[in-house]
LUMZAKE-717643 format. One line per 8 residues: their letters; for each residue x, y, z of N, C-alpha, C. Coordinates in Angstrom, 2 decimals, m for minus. Layout:
<recs>
a	X Y Z X Y Z X Y Z; ...;
</recs>
This chain:
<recs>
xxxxxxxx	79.09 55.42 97.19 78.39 56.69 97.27 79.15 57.66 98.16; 79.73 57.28 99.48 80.46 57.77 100.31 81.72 58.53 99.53; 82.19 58.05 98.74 83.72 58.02 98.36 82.93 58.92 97.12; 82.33 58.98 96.06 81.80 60.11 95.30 81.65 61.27 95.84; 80.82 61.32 97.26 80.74 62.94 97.58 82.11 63.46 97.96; 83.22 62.29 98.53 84.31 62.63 99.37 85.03 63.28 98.15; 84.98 62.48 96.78 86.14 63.13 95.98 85.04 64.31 95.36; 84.38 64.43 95.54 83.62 66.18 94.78 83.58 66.60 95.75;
xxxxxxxx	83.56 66.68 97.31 83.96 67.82 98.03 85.37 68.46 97.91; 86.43 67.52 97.68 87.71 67.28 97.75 87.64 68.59 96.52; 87.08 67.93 95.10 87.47 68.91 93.88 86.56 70.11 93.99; 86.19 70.63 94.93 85.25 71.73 94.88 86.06 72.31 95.81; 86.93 71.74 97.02 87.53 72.41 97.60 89.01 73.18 97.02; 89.65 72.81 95.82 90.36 72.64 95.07 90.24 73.67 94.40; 88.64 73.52 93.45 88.30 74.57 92.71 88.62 76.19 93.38; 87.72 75.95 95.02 87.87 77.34 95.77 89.54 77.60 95.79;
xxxxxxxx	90.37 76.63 95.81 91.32 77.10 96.08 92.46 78.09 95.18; 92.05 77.12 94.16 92.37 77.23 92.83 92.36 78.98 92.54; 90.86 79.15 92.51 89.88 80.65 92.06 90.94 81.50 93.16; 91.01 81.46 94.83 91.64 82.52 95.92 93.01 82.77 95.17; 93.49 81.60 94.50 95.33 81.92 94.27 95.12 82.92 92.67; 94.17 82.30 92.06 93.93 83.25 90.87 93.84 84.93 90.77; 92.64 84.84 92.10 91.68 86.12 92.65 93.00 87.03 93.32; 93.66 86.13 93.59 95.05 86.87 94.70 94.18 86.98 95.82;
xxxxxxxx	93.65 85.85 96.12 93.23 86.17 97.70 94.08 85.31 99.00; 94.92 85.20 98.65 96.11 84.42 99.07 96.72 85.82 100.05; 96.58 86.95 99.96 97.07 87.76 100.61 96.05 88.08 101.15; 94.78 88.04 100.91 93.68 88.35 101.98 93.80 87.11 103.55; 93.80 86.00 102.97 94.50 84.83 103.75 95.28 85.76 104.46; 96.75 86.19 104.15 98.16 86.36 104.96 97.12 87.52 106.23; 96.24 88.53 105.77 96.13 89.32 106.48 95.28 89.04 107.86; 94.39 88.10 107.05 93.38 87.23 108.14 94.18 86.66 109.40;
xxxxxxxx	95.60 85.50 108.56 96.38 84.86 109.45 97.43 86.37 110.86; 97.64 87.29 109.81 98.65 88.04 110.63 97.73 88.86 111.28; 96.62 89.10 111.24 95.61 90.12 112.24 95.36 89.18 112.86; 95.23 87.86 113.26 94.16 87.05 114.29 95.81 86.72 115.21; 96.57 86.63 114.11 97.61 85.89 115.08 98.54 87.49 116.12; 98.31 88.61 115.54 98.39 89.48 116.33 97.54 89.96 117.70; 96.35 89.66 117.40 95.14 89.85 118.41 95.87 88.44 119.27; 96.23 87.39 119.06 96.00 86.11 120.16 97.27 86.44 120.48;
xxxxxxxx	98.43 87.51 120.25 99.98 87.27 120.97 99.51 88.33 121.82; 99.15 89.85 121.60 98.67 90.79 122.05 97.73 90.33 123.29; 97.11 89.56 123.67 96.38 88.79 124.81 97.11 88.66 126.21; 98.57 88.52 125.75 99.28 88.55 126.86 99.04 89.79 127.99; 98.94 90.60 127.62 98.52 92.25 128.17 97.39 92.35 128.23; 97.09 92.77 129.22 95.62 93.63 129.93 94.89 94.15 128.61; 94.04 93.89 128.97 93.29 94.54 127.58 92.53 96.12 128.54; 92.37 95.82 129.37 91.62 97.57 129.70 89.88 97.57 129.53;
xxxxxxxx	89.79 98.95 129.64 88.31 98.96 129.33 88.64 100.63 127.96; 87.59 100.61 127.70 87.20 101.55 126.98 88.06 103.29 127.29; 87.47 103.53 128.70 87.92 104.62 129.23 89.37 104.78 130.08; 90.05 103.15 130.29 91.52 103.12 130.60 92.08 101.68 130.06; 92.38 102.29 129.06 92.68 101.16 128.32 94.01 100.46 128.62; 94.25 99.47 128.53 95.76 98.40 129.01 96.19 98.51 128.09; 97.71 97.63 128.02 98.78 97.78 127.17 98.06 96.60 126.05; 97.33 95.72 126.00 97.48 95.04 125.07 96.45 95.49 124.31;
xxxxxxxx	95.03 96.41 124.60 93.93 97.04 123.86 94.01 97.81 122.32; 95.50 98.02 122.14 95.87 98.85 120.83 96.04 97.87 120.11; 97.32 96.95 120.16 97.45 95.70 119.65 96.59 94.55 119.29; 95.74 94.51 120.05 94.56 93.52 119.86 93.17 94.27 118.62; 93.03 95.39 118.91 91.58 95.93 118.00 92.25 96.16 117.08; 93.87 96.22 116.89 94.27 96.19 115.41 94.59 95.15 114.43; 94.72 93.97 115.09 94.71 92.82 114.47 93.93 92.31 114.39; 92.56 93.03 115.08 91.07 92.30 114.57 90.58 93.16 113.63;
xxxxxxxx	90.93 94.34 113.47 90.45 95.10 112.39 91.15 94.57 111.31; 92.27 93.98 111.04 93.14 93.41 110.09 92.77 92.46 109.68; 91.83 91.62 110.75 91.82 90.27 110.49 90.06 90.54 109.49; 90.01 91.40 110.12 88.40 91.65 109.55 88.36 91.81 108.19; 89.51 93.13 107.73 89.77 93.79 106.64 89.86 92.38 105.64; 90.79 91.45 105.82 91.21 90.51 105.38 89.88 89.55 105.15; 88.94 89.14 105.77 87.84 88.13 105.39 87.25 89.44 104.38; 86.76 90.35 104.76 86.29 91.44 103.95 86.54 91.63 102.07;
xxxxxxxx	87.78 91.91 102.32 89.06 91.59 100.85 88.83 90.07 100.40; 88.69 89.23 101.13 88.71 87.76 100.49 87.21 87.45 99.91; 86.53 87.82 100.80 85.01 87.31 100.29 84.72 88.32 98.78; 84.86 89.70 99.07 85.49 90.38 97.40 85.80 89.72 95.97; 87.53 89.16 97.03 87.90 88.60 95.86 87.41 87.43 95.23; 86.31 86.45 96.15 85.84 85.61 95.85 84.64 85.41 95.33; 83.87 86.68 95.16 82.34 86.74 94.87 82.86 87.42 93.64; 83.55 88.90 93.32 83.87 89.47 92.04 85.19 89.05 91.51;
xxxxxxxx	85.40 88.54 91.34 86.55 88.23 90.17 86.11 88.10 89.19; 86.85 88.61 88.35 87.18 88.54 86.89 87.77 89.60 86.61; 88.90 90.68 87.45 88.92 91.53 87.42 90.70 91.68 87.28; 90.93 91.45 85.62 92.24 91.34 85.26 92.27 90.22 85.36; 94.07 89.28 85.30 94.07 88.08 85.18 94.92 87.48 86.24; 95.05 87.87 87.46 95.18 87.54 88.38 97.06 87.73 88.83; 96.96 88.50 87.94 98.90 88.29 88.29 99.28 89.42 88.72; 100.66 89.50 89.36 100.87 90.84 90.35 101.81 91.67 89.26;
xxxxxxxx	101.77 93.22 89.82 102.57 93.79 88.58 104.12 93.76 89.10; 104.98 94.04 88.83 106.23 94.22 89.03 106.55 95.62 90.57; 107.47 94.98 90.77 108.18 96.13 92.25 108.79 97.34 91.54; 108.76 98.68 91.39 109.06 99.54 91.33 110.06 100.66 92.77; 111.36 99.52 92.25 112.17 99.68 92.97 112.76 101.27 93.58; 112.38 101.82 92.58 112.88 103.44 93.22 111.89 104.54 93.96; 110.86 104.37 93.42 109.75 104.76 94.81 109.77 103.53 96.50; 109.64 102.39 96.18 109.90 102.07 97.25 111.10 102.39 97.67;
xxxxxxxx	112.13 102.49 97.26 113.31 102.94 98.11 113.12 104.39 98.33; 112.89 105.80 97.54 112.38 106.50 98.18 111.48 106.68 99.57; 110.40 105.60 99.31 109.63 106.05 100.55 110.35 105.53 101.73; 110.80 104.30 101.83 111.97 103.65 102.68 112.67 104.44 103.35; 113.18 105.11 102.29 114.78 106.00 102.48 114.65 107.24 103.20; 112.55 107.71 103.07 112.19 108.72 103.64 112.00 108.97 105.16; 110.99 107.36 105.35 110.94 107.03 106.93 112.60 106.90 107.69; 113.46 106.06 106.95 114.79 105.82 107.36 115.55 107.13 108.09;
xxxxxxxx	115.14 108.35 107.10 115.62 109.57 107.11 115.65 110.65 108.47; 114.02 110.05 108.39 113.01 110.26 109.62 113.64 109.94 110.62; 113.69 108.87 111.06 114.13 107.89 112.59 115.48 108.26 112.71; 116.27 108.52 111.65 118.06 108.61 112.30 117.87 110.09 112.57; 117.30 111.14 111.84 117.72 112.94 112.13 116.45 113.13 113.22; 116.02 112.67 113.82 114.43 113.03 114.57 115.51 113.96 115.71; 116.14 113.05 116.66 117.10 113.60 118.00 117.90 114.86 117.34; 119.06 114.93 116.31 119.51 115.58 116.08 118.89 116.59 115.54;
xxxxxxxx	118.13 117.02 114.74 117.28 118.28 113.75 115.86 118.52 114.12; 115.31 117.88 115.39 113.76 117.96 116.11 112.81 117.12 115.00; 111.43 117.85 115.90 110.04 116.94 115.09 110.34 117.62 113.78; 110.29 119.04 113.46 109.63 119.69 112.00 110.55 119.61 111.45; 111.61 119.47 111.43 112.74 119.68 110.21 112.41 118.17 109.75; 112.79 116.98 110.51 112.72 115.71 110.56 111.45 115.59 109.44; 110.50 116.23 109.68 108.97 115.78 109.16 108.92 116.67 108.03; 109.73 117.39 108.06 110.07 118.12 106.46 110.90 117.39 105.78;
xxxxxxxx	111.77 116.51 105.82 112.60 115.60 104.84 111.85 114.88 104.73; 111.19 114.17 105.39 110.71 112.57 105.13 109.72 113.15 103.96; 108.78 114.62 104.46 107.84 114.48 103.31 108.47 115.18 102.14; 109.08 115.69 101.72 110.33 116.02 101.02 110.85 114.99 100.05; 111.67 114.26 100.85 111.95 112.86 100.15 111.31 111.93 99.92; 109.99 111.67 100.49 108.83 110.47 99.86 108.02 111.50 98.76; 108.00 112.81 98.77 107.40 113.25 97.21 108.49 113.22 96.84; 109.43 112.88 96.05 110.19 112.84 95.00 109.47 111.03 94.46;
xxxxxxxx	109.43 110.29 95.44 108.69 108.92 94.69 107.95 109.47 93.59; 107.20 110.50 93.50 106.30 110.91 92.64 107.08 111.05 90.85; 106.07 110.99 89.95 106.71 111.76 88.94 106.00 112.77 88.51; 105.17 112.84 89.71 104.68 114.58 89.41 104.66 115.48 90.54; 106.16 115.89 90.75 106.51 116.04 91.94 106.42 118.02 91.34; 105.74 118.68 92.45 104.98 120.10 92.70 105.92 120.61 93.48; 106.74 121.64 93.50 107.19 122.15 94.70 106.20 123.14 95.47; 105.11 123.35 95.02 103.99 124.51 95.67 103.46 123.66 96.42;
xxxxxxxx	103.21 122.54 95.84 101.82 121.51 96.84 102.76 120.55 97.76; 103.96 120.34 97.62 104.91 119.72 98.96 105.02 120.61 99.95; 105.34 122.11 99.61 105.61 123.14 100.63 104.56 123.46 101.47; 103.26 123.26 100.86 101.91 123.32 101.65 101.65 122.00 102.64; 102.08 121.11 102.01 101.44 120.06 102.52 102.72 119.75 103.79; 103.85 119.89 103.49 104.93 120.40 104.40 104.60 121.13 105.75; 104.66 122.33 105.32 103.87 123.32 106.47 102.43 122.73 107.45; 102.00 122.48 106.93 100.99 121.47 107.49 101.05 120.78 108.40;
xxxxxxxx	101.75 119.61 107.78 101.85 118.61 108.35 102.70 119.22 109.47; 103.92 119.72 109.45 104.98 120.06 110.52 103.91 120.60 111.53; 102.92 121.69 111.28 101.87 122.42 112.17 101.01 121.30 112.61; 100.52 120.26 112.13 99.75 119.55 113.04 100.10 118.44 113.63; 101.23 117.81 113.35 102.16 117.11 114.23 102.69 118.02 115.43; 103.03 119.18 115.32 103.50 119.65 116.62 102.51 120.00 117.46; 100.84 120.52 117.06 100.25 120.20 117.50 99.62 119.14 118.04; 99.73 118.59 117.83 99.18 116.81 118.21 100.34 115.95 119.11;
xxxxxxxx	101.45 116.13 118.33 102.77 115.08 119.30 103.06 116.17 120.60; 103.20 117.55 120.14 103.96 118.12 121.28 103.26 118.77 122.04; 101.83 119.70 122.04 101.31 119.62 123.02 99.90 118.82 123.30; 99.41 118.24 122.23 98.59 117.28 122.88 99.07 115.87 123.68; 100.15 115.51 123.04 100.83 114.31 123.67 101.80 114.66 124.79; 102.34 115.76 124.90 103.44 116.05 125.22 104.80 115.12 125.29; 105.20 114.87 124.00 105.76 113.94 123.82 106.98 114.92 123.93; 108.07 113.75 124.48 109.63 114.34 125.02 110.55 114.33 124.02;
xxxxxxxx	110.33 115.12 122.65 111.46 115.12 121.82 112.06 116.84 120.71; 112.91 116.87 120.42 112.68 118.72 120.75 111.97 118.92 119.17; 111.38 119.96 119.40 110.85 120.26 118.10 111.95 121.31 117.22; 112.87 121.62 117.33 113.57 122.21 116.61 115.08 122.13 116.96; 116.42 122.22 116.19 117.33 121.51 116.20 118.24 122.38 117.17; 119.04 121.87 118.12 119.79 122.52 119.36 120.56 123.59 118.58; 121.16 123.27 117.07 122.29 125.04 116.73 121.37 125.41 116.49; 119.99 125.93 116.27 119.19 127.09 116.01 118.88 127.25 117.31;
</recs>
């Protein structure tokens, strides 16, 4: 009797497992594992309080929000499935290298060409990923963004980096 329930817990555990790799909850897993295991390295540092927060308080509520997101996404994928047939679609190699190539773009010209020029390529070159790429609605969304990043990084943060490039 012992050894009956042992092997139908065994194949029920199987089954669940079976259904998560189907469901693709195998990446809800990775996120669970990489948010909890971020929150327990992040521990090393002060966590703070609310109103002065320590170095490890950013790091930690983000790998529990990750880890959260992740049981969240899994229990999903495990209560609704049937939703497609469980297989991943293909990498679409030239938008990801666009957007790549955009941040990349970002981090090497930031010192040399300031915040807004910098934050005008990246968004520049990550809309071309698009194939419905607008030059009216990049230039807006451009302008923008450059205006509320310099608001926000340079004088709300006063962050130490120039906003516009030394030959101008």
């Amino acid at each position: 009797k012992f050894f009956n329930r042992s092997v139908n817990l065994i194949h029920r555990i199987f089954c669940i497992l079976k259904h998560c790799v189907k469901s693709n909850c195998g990446f809800c897993i990775f996120f669970i594992a990489f948010g909890a295991g971020a929150a327990a390295v992040a521990q090393e540092n002060a966590l703070g309080t609310l109103s002065r927060m320590g170095p490890g308080f950013f790091p930690t509520a983000l790998g529990v929000i990750l880890a959260l997101l992740g049981c969240c996404l899994s229990l999903r994928a495990l209560l609704f499935s049937g939703y497609g047939d469980g297989s991943l679609e293909g990498v679409n190699w030239g938008v990801l290298g666009f957007i790549l190539g955009s941040v990349a773009v970002f981090a090497v010209s930031l010192l040399e060409l300031g915040v807004l020029l910098s934050i005008a390529l990246m968004i520049v070159i990550s809309s071309l990923a698009s194939g419905r790429f607008r030059a009216r609605e990049v230039a807006v969304l451009t302008v923008f963004m450059c205006l509320l990043c310099w608001v926000i990084f340079i004088f709300g943060v006063g962050l130490q980096v120039p906003v516009l490039p030394a030959f101008l």
